[in-house]
C-alpha positions in Angstrom: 0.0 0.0 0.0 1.6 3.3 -1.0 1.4 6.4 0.9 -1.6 8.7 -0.2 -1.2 12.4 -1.0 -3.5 13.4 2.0 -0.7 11.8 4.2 1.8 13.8 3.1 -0.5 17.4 2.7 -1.3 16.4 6.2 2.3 16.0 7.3 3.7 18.9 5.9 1.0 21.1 7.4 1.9 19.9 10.9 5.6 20.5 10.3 4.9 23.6 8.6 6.8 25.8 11.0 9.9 23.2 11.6 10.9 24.9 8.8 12.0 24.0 5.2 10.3 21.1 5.7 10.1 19.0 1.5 9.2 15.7 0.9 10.7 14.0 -2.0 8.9 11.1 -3.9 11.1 7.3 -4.1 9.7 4.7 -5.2 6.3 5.5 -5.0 6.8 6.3 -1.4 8.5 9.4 0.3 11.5 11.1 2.0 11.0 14.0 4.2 13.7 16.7 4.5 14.0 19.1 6.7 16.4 22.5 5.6 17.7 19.5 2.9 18.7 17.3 5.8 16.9 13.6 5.4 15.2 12.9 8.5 13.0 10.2 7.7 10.5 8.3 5.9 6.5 7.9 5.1 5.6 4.5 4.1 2.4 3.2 4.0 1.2 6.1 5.2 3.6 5.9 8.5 6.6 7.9 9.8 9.7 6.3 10.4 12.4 9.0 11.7 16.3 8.2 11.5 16.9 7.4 15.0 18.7 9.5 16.9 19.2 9.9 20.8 18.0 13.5 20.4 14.5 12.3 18.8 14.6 9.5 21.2 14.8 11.3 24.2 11.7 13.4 22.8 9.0 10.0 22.6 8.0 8.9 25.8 7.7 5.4 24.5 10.3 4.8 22.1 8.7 2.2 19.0 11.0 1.4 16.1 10.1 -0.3 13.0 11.5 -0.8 9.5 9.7 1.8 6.8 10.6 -1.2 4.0 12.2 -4.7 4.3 15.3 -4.6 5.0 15.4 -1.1 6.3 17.7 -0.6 9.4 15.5 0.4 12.4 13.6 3.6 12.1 11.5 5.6 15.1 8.2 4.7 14.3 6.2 8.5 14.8 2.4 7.0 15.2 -0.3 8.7 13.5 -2.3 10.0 17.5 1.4 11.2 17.7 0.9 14.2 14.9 -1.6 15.4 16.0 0.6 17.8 18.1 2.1 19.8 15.8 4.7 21.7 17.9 5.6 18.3 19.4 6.5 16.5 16.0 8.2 20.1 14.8 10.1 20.3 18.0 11.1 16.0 17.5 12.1 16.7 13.5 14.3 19.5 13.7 16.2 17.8 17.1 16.6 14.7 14.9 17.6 16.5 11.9 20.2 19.0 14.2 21.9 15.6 14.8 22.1 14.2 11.8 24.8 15.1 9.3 24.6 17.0 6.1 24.1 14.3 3.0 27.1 13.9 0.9 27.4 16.2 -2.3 27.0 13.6 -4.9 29.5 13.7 -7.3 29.5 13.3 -11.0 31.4 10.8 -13.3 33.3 12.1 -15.7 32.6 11.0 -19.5 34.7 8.6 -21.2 
């Protein structure tokens, strides 16, 4: 089951004021980034955050899952859970403030 549209609308409302908050769509299911940071994933219309010990000292009751098979272990961010908005803004950007900047990709050169 892929992630719906409404899913991710509804996400990026609640984590409108985290900041440059983007989603980006992979295989037919989606990355969120926050200020171009990736800081997690929605599959099947669930949230799986990068784990981090900043994000998990934010979840009173820390749930992991895997967003795909074979994933490693993501923070499974429950659907009651986004609800509060300043609570899942405040959880985003201190998982993305630990996270490292993504590598600049770099491109071959032609043969």
């Amino acid at each position: 089951m892929a992630t719906t549209q409404n899913t991710i609308d509804f996400l990026l409302d609640q984590l409108g004021s985290a900041g440059d908050i983007s989603t980006k769509m992979m295989f037919g299911e989606y990355c969120l980034y926050l200020a171009g940071k990736p800081v997690g994933l929605v599959c099947d219309d669930q949230l799986y955050l990068k784990p981090t010990q900043a994000g998990k000292s934010k979840i009173a009751t820390v749930v992991e899952g895997s967003p795909y098979p074979g994933a490693k272990p993501h923070l499974l961010i429950t659907a009651d859970q986004w609800e509060d908005a300043e609570w899942l803004c405040d959880l985003v950007q201190a998982t993305a403030r630990e996270l490292p900047l993504p590598k600049p990709k770099t491109k071959k050169p032609k043969p």
